[in-house]
Each structure stands twice: as structure tokens, then as C-alpha cells.
N, C-alpha and C positions, 0 to 999 in steps of 0.2 A: 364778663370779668369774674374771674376765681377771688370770694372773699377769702383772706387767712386770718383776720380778725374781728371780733364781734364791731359788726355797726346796727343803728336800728333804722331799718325802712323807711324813708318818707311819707308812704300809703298809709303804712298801717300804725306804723311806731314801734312794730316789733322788733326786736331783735334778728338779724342775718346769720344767720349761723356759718362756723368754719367750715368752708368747702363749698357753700351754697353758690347756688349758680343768681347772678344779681345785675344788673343794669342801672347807667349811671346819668344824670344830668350833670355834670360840674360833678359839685360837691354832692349832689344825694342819691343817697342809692334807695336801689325798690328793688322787692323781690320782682322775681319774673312774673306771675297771679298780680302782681300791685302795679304791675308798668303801668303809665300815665296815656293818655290817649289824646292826639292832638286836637286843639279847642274848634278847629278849622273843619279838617278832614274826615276823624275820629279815626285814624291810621292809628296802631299803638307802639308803645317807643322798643324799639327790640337795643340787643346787644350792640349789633353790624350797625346802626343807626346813631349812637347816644353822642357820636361828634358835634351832629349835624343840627340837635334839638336847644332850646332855647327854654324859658320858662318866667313867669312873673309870680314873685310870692307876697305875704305880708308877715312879718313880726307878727310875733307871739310872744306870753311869755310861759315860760317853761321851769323845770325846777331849778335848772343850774344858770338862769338870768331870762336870754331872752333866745330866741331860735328862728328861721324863716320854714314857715309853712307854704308848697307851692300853691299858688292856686288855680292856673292856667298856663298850660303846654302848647306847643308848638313846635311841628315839625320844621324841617328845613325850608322847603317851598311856600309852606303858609306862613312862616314868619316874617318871611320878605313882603307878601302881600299884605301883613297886617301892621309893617312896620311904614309901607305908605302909606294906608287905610290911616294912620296915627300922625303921619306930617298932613295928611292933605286934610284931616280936621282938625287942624293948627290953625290951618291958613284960614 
């Protein structure tokens, strides 16, 4: 995805500059250098992929109140395995 407005990175906090080429989870963008790597596999999140990706973060606080820092990624295929890794240590 084509930024046309400044956002700042997830990875780094930097700023995306207009035109930068940047990849998305949801709401957060990373530069292409900053993509997240799945917690599983360690496949890294591209462009053609960021539908398919998932993520767990924590609160932070930040200047302008409070913000979500990621802290673990997951691709598509490993999120499924680790989403019943997470019921079957319910049970």
C-alpha cells in the first residue's frame, strides 16, 4: 500500500513518509525494513499477505493518552494452530 499521508510505524515509531511503500496489519502500518515476522514460522508479513495476518499487543501510554504496542504476529496458517494451542489449554 501507497502511504499519501504521514503515519508513524509500529516498529520503529518513525514517521512513513508520502509515497513510501508500507504494509499493514489492521490499523498499523510498518515500513517494509520494520515488517513483523510471524511468532510461529518467522515468515515475514509482505504486502500480497497483510489480510491474512493477525497480532496480540499491550497498552502503552504514549503522549497523546494511551496507544497499542504489537507484541506478537502471526501469519495466517499459524494463527489457526495457535488459536487451538489457546482453547485446548482452556480445557
Amino acid at each position: 500500500m501507497v502511504v499519501t499521508t504521514m503515519v508513524g510505524c509500529s516498529g520503529c515509531w518513525n514517521p512513513i513518509g508520502a509515497g513510501a511503500q508500507s504494509v499493514w496489519v489492521y490499523d498499523l502500518a510498518f515500513h517494509e525494513i520494520c515488517a513483523p515476522s510471524c511468532r510461529a514460522c518467522g515468515s515475514r508479513l509482505t504486502a500480497d499477505a497483510e489480510n491474512r495476518w493477525s497480532y496480540q499487543g499491550a497498552v502503552v501510554s504514549v503522549q497523546a493518552g494511551y496507544g497499542l504496542r504489537p507484541t506478537e504476529f502471526w501469519c495466517g496458517g499459524c494463527r489457526e494452530l495457535h488459536e487451538r494451542d489457546d482453547a485446548f489449554a482452556q480445557d
